[in-house]
SEDREN-592011 format. One record per atom (N, C-alpha, C, O): z, x, y. Coordinates in steps of 0.2 Angstrom, whole numbers, padded with zeros to 4 digits, always signed. Example, Ala and Ser with C-alpha at 12.3 -4.5 7.8 and 13.67 -1.06 7.14 Angstrom:
+0039+0066-0028/+0039+0062-0022/+0039+0066-0016/+0042+0071-0017/+0035+0064-0011/+0036+0068-0005/+0039+0064+0000/+0040+0067+0006/
***
This chain:
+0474-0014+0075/+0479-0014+0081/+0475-0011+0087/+0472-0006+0085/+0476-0013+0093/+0472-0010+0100/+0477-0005+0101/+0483-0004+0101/+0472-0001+0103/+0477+0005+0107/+0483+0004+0112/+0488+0008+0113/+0480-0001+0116/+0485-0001+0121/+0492-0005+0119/+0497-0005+0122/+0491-0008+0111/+0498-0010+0109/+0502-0004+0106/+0508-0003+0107/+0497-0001+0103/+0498+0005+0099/+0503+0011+0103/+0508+0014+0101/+0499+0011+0110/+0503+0014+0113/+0508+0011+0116/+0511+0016+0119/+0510+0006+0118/+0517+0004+0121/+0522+0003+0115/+0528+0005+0116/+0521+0002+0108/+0524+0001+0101/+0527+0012+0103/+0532+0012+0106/+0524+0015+0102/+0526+0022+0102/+0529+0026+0109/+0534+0030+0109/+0526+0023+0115/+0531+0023+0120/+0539+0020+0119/+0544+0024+0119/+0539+0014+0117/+0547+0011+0116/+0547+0012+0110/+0551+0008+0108/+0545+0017+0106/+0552+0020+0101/+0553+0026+0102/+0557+0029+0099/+0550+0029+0106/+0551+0037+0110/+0559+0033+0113/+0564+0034+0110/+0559+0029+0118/+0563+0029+0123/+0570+0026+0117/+0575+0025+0120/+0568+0025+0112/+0574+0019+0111/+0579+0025+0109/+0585+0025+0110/+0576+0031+0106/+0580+0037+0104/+0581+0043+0108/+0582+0049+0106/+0579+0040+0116/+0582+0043+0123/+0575+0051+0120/+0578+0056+0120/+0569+0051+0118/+0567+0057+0121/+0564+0058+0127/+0561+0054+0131/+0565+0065+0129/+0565+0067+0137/+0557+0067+0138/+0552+0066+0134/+0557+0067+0146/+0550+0070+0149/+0543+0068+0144/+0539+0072+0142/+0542+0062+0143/+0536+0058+0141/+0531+0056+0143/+0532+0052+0148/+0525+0059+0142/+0520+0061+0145/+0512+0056+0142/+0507+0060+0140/+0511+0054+0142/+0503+0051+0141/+0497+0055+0144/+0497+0057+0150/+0495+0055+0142/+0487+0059+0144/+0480+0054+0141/+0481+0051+0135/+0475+0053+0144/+0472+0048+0142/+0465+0054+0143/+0464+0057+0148/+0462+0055+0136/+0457+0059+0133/+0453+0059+0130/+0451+0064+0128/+0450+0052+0129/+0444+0048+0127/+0438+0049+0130/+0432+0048+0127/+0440+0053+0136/+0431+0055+0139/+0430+0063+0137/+0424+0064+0136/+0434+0067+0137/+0435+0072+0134/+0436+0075+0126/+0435+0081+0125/+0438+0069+0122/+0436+0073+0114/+0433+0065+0112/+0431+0060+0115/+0433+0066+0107/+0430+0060+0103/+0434+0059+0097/+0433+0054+0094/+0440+0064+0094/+0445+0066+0091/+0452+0058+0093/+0453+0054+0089/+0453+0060+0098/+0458+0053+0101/+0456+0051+0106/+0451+0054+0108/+0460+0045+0109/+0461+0042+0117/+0465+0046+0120/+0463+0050+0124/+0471+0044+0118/+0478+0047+0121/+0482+0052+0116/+0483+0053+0110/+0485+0055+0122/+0487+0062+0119/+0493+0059+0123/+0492+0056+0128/+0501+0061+0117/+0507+0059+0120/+0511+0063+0119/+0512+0064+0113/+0517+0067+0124/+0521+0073+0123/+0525+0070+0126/+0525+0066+0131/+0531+0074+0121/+0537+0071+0123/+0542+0077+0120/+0540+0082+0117/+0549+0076+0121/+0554+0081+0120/+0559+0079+0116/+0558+0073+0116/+0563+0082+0113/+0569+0079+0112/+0573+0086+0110/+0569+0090+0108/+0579+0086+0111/+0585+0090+0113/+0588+0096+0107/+0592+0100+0108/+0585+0094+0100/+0585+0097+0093/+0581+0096+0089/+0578+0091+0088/+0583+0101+0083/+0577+0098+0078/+0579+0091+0072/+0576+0090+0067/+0584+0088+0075/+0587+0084+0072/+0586+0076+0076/+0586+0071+0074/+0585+0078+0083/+0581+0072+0085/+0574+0073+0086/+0571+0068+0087/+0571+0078+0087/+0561+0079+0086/+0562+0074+0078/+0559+0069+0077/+0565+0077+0072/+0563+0073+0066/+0564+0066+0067/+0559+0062+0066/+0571+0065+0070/+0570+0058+0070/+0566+0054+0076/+0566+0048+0075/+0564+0056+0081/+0560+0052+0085/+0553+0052+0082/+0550+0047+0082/+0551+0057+0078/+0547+0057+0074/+0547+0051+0069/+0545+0045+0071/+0550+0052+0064/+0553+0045+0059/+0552+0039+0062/+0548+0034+0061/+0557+0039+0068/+0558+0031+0072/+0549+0029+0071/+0546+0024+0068/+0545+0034+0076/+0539+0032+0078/+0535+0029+0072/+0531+0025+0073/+0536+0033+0066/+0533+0031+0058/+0535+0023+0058/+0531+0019+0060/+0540+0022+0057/+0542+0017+0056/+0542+0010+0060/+0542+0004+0058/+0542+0011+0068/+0538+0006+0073/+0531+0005+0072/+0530+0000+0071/+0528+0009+0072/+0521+0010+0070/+0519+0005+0062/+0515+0001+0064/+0520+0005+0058/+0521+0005+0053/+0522-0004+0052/+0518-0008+0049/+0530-0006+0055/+0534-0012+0055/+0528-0018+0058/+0528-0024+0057/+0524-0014+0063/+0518-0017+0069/+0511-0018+0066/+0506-0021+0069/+0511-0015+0059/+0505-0019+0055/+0498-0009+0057/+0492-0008+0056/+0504-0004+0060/+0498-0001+0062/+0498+0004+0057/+0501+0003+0051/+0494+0010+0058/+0494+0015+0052/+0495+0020+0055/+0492+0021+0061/+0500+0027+0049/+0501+0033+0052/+0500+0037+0046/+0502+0037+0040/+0493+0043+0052/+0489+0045+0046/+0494+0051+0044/+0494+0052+0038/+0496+0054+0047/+0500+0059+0046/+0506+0062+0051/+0506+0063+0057/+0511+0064+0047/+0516+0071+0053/+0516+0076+0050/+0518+0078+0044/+0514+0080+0055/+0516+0087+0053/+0522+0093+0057/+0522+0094+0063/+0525+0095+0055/+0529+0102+0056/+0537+0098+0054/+0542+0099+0058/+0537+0093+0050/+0543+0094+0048/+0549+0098+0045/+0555+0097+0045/+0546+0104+0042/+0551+0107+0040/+0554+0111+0044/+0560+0111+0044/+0550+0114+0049/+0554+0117+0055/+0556+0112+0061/+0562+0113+0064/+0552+0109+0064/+0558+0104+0068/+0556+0105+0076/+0557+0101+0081/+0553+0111+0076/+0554+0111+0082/+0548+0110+0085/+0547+0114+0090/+0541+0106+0082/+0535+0105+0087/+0534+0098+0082/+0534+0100+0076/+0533+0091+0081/+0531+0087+0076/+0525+0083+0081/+0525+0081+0087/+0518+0084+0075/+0514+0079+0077/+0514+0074+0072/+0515+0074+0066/+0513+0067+0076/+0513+0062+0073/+0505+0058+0073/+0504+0055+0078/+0501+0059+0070/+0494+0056+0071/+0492+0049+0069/+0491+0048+0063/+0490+0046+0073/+0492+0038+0074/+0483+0035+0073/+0481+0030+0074/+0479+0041+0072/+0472+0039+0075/+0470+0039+0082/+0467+0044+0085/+0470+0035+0085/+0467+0033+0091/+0473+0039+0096/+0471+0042+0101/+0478+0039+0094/+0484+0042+0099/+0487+0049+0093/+0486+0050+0087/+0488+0051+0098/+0493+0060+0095/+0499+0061+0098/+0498+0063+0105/+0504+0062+0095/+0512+0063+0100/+0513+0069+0097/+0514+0069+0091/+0514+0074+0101/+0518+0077+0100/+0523+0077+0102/+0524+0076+0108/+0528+0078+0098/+0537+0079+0101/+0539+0085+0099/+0538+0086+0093/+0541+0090+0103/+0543+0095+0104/+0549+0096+0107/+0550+0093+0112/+0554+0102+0105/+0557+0104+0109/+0558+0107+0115/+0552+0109+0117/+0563+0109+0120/+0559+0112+0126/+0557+0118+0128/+0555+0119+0134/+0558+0122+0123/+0556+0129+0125/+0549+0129+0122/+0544+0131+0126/+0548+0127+0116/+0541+0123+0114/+0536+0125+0116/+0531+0123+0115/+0540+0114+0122/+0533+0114+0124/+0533+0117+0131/+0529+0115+0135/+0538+0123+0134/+0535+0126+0138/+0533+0130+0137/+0528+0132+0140/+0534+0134+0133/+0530+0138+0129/+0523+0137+0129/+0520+0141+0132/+0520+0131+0124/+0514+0129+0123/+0509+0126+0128/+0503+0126+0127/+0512+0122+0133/+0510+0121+0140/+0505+0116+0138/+0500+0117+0141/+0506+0113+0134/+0498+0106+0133/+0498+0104+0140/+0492+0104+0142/+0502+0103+0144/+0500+0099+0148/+0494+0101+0152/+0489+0097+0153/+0495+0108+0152/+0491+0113+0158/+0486+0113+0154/+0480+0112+0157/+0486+0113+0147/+0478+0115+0143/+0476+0110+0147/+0471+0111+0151/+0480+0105+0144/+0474+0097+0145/+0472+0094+0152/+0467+0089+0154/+0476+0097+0157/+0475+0095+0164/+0470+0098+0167/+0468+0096+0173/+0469+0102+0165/+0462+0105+0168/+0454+0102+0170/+0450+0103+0173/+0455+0097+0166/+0450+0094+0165/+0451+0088+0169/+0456+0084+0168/+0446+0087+0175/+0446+0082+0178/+0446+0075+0173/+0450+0072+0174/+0442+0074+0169/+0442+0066+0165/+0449+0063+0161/+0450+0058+0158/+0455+0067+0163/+0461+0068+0160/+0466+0066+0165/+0468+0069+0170/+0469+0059+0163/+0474+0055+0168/+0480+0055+0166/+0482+0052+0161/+0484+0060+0169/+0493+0059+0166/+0496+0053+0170/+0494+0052+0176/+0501+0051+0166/+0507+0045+0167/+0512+0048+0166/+0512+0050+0160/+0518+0050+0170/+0524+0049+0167/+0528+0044+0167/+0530+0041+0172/+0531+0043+0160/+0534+0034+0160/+0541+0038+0160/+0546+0035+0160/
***
């Protein structure tokens, strides 16, 4: 599957389960790890699982593969790793707390999009 489907497949199932403040980062010149880096929010640990989930399951439905999630027991930071792409959904104290954005904006090679 191409990334760039991979990543609109994972943008519309963030948005079909209303998660907030959705962020793409394009990181492909900067690690060799991913492309894109994607964060996003959602309002408890009850919808971070499920936006998590949804995105397994889109991803999945689309012929793509998902290598793993992690932090489901606790709920309130889930990476979903897709290969090429990395979503983080987090809660919002979280991710203000953890500030990816800032980590990762520092680096001029690093394009954000907010959809």
């Amino acid at each position: 599957m191409k990334t760039d489907e991979l990543l609109r497949i994972v943008i519309a199932a963030l948005e079909d389960l209303k998660a907030q403040n959705i962020l793409v980062l394009e990181a492909g010149r900067i690690t060799s790890l991913f492309d894109y880096m994607i964060i996003a929010s959602g309002t408890s640990t009850r919808q971070t699982k499920a936006l998590a989930h949804h995105v397994q399951e889109k991803v999945k439905a689309a012929g793509g593969k998902v290598y793993s999630i992690e932090g489901e027991q606790a709920g309130e930071w889930l990476l979903v790793d897709l290969g090429d792409i990395v979503v983080h959904i987090m809660q919002p104290t979280i991710r203000e707390y953890y500030d990816l954005e800032s980590l990762w904006a520092e680096s001029s090679a690093v394009k954000k999009k907010i959809l």
